[in-house]
C-alpha positions as CSV (number, residue, x, y, z in Angstrom):
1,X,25.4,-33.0,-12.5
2,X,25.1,-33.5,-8.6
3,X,21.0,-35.0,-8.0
4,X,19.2,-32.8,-5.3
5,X,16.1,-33.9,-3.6
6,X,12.8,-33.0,-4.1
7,X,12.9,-31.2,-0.5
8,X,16.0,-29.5,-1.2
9,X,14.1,-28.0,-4.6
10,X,11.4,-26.9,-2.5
11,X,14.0,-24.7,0.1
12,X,14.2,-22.5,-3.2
13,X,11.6,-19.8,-3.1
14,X,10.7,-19.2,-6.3
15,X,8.3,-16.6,-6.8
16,X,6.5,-14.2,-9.6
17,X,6.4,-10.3,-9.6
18,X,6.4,-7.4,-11.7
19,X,9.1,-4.8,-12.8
20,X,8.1,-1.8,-11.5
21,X,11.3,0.4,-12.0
22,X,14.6,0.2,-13.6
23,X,17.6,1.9,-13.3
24,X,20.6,2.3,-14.7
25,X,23.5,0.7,-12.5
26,X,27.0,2.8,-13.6
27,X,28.7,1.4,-10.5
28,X,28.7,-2.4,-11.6
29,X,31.2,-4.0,-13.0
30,X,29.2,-5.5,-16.1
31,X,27.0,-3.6,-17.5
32,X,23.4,-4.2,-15.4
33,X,20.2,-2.4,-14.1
34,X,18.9,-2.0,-10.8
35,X,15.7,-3.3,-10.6
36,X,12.1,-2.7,-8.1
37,X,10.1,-5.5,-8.3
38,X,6.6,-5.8,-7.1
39,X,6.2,-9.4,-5.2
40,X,2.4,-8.6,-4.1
41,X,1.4,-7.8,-0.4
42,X,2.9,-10.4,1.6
43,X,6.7,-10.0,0.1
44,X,6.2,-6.6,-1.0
45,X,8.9,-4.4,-3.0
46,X,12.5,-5.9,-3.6
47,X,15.1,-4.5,-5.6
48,X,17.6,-6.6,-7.6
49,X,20.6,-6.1,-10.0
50,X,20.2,-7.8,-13.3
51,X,22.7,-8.5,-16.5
52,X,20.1,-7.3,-18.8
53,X,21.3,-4.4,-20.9
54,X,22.1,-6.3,-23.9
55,X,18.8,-7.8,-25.1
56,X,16.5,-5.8,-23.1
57,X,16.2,-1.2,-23.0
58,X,14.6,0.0,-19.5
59,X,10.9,0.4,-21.4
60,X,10.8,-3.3,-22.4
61,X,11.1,-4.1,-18.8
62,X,8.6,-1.7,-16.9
63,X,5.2,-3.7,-16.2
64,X,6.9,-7.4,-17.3
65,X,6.3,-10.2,-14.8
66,X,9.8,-11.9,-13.6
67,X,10.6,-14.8,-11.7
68,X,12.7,-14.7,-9.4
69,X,14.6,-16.1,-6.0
70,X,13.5,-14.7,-3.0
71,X,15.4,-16.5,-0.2
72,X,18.7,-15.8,-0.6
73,X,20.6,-13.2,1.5
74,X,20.5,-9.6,0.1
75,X,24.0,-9.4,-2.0
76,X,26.2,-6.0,-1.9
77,X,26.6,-5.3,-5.4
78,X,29.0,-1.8,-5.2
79,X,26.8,0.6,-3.6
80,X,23.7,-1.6,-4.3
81,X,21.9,-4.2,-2.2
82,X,20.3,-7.5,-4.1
83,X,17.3,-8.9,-2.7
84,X,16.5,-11.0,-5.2
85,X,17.8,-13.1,-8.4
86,X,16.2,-12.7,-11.5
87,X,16.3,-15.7,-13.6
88,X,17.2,-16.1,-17.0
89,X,18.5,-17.7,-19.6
90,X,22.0,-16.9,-20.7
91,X,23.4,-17.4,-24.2
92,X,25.4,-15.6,-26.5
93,X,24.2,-11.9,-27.1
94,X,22.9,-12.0,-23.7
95,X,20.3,-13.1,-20.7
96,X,16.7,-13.8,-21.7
97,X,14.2,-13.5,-18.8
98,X,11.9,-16.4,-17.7
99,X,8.5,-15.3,-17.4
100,X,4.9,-16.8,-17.4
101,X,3.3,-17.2,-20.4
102,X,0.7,-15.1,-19.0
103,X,-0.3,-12.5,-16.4
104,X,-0.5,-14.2,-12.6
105,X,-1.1,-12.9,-9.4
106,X,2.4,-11.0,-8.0
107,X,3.9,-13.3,-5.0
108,X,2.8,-16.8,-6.7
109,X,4.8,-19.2,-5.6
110,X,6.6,-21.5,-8.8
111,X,5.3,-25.0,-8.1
């Protein structure tokens, strides 16, 4: 595993909101939703594509915080821009979401 500095960790903006749509995503090529995330009034409203389908139905998601990657360039997903990555956890069965333990202001930044 390659070491990376404690600078180059903070060039990651890591960064709290909450799911405030999801939609199915029939155009990608593994099965995924399209996502609108709330990241509070400085980042505003992103949309992301995220592997979730198996472990998660469109009502579990509405209203859960997410972490997520905020400064990557948006990523053409078939007919669908990425503004963001959702993290999780993948492992057989499928992707388990990080999340805070409990409810935080949308926009935090992960420190």
């Amino acid at each position: 595993m390659e070491k990376i500095s404690f600078n180059d960790f903070w060039k990651v903006d890591l960064r709290v909101g909450t799911i405030l749509e999801v939609n199915p995503f029939p155009n990608a090529r593994k099965p995924a939703y399209q996502l609108r995330i709330d990241f509070g009034p400085e980042m505003g409203i992103k949309q992301s594509s995220a592997q979730l389908t198996h472990l998660y139905q469109p009502e579990d998601l509405t209203g859960r915080q997410v972490i997520a990657v905020t400064n990557f360039p948006p990523k053409q997903i078939a007919n669908f821009f990425s503004e963001v990555l959702v993290l999780g956890l993948e492992q057989e069965g499928g992707v388990v979401l990080l999340q805070p333990d409990r409810a935080v202001e949308n926009g935090v930044r992960v420190s």
